[in-house]
C-alpha positions in Angstrom: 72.2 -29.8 -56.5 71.5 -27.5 -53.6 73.9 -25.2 -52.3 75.2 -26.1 -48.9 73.6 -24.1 -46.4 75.0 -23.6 -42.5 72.7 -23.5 -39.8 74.0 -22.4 -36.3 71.9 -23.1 -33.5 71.0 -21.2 -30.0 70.9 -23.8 -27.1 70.0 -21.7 -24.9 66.6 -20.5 -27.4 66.1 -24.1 -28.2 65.6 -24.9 -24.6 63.2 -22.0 -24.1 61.4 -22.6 -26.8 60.9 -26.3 -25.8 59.8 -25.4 -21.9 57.4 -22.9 -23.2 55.6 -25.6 -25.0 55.4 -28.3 -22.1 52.2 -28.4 -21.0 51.5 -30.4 -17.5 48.5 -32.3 -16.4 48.6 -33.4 -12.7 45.8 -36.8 -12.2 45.2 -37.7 -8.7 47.1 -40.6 -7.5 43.5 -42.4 -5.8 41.6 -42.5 -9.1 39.9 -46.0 -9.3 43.4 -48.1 -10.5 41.7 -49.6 -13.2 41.0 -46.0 -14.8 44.8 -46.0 -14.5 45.0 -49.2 -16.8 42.5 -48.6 -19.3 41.8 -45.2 -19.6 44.5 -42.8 -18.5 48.0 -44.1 -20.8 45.2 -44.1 -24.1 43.9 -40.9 -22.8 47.3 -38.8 -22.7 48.6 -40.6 -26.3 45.6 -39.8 -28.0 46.4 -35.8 -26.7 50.1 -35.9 -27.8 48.8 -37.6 -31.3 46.3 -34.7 -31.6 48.4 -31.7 -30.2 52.3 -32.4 -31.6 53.2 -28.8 -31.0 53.2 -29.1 -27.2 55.0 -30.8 -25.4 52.8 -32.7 -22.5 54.1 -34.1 -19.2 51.8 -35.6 -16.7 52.3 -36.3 -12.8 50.4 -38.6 -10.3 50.1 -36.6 -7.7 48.7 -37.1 -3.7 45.5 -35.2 -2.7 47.9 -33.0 -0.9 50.4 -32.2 -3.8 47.5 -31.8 -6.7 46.1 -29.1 -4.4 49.2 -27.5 -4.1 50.4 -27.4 -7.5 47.0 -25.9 -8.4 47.5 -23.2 -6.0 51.5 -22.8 -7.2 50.1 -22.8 -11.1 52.7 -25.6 -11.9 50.6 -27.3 -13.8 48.0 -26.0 -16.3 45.2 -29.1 -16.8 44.5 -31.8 -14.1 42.3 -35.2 -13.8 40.4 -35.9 -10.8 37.1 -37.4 -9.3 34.4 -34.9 -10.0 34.2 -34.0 -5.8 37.7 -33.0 -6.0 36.9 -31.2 -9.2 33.7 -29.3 -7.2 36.2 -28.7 -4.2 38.7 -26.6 -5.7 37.1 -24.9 -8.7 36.0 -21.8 -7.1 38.6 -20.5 -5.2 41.1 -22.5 -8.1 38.9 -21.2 -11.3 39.4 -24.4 -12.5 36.9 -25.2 -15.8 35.1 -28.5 -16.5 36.5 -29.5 -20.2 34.9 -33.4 -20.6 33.6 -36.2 -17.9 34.7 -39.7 -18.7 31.6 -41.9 -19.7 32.2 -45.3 -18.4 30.2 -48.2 -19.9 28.5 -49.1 -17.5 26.8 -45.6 -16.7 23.9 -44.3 -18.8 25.0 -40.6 -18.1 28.9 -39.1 -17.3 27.2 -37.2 -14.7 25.2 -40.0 -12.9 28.0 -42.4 -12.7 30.0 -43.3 -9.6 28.4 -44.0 -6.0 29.6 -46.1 -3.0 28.1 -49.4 -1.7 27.6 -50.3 1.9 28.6 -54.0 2.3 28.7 -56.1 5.3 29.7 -59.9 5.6 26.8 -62.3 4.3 24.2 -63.3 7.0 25.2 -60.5 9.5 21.7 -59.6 10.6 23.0 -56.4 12.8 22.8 -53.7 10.4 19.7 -53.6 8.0 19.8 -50.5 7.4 22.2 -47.3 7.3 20.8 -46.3 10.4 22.4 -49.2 12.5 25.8 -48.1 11.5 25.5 -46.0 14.7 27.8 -48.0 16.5 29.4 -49.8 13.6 33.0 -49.8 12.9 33.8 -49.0 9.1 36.2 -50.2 6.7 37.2 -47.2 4.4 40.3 -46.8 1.6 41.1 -43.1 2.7 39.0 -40.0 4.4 39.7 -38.0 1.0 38.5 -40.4 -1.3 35.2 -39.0 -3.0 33.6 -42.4 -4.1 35.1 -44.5 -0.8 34.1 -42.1 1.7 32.6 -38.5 0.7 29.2 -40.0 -0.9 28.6 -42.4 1.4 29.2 -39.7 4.7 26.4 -37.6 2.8 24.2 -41.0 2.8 25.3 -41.2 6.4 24.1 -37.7 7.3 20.8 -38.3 5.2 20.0 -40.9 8.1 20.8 -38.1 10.8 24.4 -40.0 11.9 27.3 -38.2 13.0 30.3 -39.2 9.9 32.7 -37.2 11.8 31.9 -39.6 14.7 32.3 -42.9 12.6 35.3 -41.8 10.6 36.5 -40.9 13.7 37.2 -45.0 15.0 37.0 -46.0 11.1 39.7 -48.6 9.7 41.6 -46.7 6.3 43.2 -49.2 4.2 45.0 -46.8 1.8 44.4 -47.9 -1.5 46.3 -50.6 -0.6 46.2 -54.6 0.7 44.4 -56.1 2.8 41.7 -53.7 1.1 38.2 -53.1 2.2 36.3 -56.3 0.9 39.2 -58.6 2.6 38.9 -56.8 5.6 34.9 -57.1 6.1 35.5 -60.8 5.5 37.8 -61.3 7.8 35.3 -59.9 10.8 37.7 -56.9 11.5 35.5 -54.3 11.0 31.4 -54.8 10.7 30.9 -52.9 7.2 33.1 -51.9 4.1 32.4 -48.6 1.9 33.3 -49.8 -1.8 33.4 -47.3 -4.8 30.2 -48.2 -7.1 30.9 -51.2 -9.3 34.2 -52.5 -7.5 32.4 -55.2 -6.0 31.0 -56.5 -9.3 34.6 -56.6 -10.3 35.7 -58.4 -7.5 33.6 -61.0 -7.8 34.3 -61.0 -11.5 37.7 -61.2 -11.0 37.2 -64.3 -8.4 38.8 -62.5 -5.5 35.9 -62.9 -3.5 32.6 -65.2 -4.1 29.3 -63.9 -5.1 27.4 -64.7 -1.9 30.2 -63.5 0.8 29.2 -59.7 0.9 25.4 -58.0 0.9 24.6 -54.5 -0.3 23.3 -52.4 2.5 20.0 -50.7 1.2 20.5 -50.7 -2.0 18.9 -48.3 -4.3 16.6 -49.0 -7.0 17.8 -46.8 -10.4 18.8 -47.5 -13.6 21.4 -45.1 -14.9 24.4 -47.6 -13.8 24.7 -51.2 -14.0 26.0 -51.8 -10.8 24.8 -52.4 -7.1 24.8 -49.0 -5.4 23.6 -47.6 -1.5 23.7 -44.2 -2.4 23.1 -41.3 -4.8 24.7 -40.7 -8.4 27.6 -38.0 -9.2 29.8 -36.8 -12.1 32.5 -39.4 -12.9 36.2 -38.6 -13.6 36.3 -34.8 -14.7 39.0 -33.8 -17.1 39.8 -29.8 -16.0 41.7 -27.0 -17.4 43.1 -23.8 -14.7 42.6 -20.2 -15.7 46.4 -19.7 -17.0 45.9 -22.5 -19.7 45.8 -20.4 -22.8 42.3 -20.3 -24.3 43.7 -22.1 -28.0 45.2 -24.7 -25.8 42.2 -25.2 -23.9 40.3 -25.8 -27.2 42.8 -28.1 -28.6 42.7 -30.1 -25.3 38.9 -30.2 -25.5 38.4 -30.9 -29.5 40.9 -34.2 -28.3 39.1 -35.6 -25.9 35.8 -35.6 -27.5 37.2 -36.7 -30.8 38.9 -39.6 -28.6 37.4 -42.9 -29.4 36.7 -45.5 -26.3 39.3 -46.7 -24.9 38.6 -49.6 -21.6 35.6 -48.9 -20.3 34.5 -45.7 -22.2 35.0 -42.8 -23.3 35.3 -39.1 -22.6 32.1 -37.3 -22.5 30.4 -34.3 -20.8 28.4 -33.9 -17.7 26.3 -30.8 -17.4 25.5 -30.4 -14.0 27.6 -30.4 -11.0 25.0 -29.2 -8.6 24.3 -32.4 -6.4 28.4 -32.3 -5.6 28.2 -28.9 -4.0 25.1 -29.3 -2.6 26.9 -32.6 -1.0 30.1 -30.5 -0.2 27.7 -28.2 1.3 25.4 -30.6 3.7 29.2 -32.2 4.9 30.6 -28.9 5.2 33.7 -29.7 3.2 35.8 -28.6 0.6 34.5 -25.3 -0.5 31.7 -25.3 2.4 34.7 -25.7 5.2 34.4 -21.7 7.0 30.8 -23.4 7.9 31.9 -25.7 10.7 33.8 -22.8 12.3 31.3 -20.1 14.2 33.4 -17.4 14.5 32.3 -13.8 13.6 34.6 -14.3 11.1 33.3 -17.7 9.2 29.6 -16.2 9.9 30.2 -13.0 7.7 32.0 -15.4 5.4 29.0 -17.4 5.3 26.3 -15.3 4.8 28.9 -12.7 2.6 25.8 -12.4 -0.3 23.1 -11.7 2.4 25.4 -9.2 4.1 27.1 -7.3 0.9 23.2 -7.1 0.0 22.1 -5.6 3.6 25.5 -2.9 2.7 23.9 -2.1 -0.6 19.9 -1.8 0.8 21.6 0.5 3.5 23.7 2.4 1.0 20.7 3.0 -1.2 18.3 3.2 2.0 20.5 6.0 3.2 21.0 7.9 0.3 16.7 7.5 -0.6 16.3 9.3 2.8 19.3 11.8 2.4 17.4 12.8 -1.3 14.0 12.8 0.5 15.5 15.1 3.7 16.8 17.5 1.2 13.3 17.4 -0.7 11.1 18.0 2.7 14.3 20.7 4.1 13.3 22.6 0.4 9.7 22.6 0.6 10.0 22.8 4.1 11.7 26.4 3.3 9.3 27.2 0.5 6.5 26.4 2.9 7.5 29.0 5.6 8.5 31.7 3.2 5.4 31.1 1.9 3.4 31.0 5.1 5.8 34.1 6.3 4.4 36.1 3.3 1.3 35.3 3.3 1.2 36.2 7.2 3.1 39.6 6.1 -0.3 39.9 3.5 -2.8 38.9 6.4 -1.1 41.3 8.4 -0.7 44.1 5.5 -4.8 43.3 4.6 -6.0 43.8 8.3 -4.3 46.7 8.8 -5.6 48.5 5.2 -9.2 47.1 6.7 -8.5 48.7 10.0 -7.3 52.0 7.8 -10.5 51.3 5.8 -12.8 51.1 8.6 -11.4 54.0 10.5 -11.8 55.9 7.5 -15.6 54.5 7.0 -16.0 55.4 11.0 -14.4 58.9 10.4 -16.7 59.6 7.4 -19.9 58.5 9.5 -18.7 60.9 12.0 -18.1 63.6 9.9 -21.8 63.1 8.1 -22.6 63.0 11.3 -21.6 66.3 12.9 -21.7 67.9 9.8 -25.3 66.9 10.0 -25.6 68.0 13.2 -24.5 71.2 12.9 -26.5 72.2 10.3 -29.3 71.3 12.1 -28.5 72.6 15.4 -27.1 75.7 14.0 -30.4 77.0 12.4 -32.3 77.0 16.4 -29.6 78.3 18.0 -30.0 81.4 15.2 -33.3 81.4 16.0 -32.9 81.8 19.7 -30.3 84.5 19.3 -32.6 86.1 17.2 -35.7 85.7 19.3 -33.1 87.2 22.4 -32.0 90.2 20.4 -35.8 90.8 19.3 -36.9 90.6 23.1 -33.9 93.2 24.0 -35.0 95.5 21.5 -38.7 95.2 22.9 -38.0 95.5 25.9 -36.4 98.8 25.5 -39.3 100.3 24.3 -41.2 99.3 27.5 -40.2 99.4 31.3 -36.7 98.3 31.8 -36.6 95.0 34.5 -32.8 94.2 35.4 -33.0 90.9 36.1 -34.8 89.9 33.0 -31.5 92.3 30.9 -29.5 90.4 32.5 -31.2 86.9 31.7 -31.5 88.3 27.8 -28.1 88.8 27.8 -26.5 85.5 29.2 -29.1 83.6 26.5 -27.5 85.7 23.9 -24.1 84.6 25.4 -24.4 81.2 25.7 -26.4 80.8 22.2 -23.6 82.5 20.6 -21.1 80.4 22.4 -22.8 77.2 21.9 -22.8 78.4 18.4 -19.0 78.7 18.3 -18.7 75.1 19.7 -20.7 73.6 16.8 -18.9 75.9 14.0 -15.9 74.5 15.7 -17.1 70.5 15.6 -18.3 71.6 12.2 -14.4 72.2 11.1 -13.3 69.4 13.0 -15.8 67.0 11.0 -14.6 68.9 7.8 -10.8 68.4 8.6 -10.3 72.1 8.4 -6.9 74.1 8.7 -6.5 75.5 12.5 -6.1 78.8 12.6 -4.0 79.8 16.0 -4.2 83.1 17.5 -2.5 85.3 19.8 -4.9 85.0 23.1 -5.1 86.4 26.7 -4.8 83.3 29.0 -6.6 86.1 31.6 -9.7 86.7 29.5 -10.0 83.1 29.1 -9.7 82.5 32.7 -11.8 85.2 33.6 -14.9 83.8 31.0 -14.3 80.4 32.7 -14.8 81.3 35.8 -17.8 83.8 35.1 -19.6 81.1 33.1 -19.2 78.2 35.9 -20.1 81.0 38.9 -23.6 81.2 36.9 -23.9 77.6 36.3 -26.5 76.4 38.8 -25.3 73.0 39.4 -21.7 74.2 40.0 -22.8 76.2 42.6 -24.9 73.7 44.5 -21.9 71.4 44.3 -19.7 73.6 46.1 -22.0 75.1 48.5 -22.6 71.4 49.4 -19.0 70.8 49.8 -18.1 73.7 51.1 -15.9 74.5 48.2 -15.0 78.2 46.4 -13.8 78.8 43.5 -11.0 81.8 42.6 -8.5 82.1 40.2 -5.6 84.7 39.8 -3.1 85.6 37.0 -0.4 87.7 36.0 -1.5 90.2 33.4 -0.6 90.1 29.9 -0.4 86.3 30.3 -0.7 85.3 26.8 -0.4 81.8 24.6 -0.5 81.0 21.1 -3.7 78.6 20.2 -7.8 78.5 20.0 -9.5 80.5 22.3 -12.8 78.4 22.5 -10.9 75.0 22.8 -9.0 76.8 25.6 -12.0 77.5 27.5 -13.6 74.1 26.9 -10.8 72.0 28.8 -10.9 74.7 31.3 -14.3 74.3 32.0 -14.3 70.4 32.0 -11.4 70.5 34.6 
């Protein structure tokens, strides 16, 4: 025997406990009814069987409501058409766990279409393109199989859906429905959902020959008369707050699910033809594209602008790098053009220095050259002068030629002076200033022009004379012979 144990129990915990393992899956209340009776009531047994620890709850909801209680989170998985699926899994996050796989489709994601029908021998509309003017018979504008395929069949034809949906007759899933309403003549063609007019005829609610397919399409992925392309069937989707274990459990059910009605749950891997039909109707996630606004254009071509922003981001930086580069060497260049303008500069001016010096040293050769050579005849003339003198003392004294003798003594010995003197200038020689009587320089001046010959043509011609008068003891500190020189050149 045990001993007897008591338990005592939290209500309130319990409770907690049991809402925080509910889990909710919202379906869409216009499936195609019969997935309702064949597939759906297996479907969410089989996931209770295979998941005991949760607690699962499922809702039919409108189009309206299943879009809203994917927006308000309340539930956490939903089943829906695989349009309504593409519609709302972007801005949703909604995740594609399994596609059913009915029998009569070779592929889950080539399975449901719509059919054009029109009433047996009505010769009006052979083709889509003479539903122009054609009044249509529809279940409901939202209904992906009754109406969204065949609108993108419509549009492939270049019609206007908007403009037949527009005086379009709905039935709303319910009675008289589309087929009944074709035959009765009220409106001039019925949109069907793929393989729902085999099934009427099957189940004897019409007769084979009472409706004809409107170009029908030659394929053989679904065993069914069909007027338009082939999309995903009914998607089975988990939303982003479904936890990641539960999402796995959910998915390991369903393909471990053996057929129940007309199939079973399978997987369709590509949902591309569903946007691209969202897309050419502008619907669903494609909807800013009707509107033209500034607004729905940016929202449009977002990608193409966000990449425009980053090429002028990096465009604007690429130059900002390179104006910094070319500002650098820019900078570098002038310095360096700057000094090597200061060295053209410095290396003109040394060759100016160098050729002055060059000049000066030619000139020096030069005059020391030619004083050399021009002091040894003056010598010779002073010397010839003195020996004349000397003669001519000896012998008859003539005034006139004293007189001569002494002025070529004179003017030798003073031409003498003024190559001695070039001489030191050649030879860069100290000056030597001397105290000097400004009067006896004057007073040489003027007696060596009044015996220059050509002074005194040139003022007898202009009637000119020539004086000069001093002060005595007029004296100045400097070079005699250079002295005399500028006074005789003025």
């Amino acid at each position: 025997m045990f001993p007897e144990t008591t338990v005592s129990v939290n209500k309130e915990a319990v409770a907690g406990k049991i809402k925080g393992n509910t889990v909710r899956v919202g379906i869409l209340d216009t499936i195609d009814p019969w997935f309702f009776v064949w597939s759906f009531g297996d479907t969410m047994e089989h996931l209770r069987r295979q998941i005991p620890h949760k607690t699962i709850k499922s809702s039919e909801l409108s189009y309206q409501q299943l879009e809203k209680a994917i927006e308000n989170k309340s539930i956490d998985f939903f089943i829906a058409p695989s349009g309504f699926f593409a519609k709302v899994a972007e801005d949703s996050g909604a995740r594609h766990l399994a596609t059913f796989h009915r029998e009569s489709a070779l592929d889950p994601g080539k399975a449901v279409g719509s059919v054009f029908v029109k009433k047996k021998g009505d010769s009006r509309f052979q083709s889509l393109k003479d539903l122009k003017k054609a009044v249509l018979s529809i279940s409901a504008p939202t209904s992906f199989e009754g109406w969204i395929i065949a609108a993108g069949e419509l549009l492939k034809e270049g019609l206007e859906p908007e403009s037949l949906l527009s005086k379009a007759i709905f039935t709303g899933y319910g009675l008289p429905d589309v087929a009944t309403l074709v035959l009765n003549g009220s409106p001039d063609v019925g949109i069907l959902k793929a393989c729902e007019l085999e099934r009427l005829i099957l189940e004897g609610t019409i007769n084979r020959d009472d409706l004809e397919v409107i170009e029908e399409k030659n394929q053989n992925l679904l065993k069914c008369k069909v007027s338009s392309e082939l999309y995903p069937d009914v998607v089975f989707a988990s939303l982003p707050h479904a936890g990641s274990d539960l999402v796995r459990d959910f998915s390991v059910a369903l393909f471990t699910m053996p057929k129940v009605g007309e199939g079973r749950w399978g997987f369709a891997s590509d949902f591309g033809n569903v946007n691209s039909l969202y897309r050419s109707l502008k619907m669903g996630p494609y909807e800013y594209l009707k509107d033209s606004a500034p607004s729905a254009l940016i929202y449009k071509y977002r990608f193409f602008f966000y990449g425009l922003a980053a090429l002028i981001i990096l465009g604007s930086a690429y130059i900002i790098s390179v104006q910094r580069i070319v500002n650098s060497r820019t900078k570098a260049l002038r310095e360096a053009l700057t000094k090597a303008h200061e060295a053209q500069e410095e290396a003109r001016a040394s060759q100016e220095k160098l050729y002055q010096l060059e000049k000066a040293g030619v000139v020096q050769e030069l005059s020391a050259m030619f004083a050399h050579e021009a002091h040894q005849p003056i010598a010779s003339l002073m010397n010839y002068a003195g020996g004349l003198r000397m003669y001519l003392k000896q012998e008859q004294k003539d005034p006139l030629v004293e007189e001569a003798l002494t002025e070529i003594s004179s003017q030798a010995d003073r031409l003498s002076q003024i190559i001695m003197k070039v001489r030191s200038y050649a030879k860069r020689e100290e000056k030597h200033f001397s105290k000097i009587d400004l009067s006896a320089v004057v007073s040489n001046v003027m007696r060596h022009v009044e015996k220059t010959k050509n002074s005194r043509v040139s003022f007898k011609k202009k009637n000119l004379s020539l004086s000069a008068s001093s002060k005595s003891e007029t004296y100045v500190f400097g070079d005699s012979l250079e002295l005399e020189l500028v006074l005789v050149n003025l």
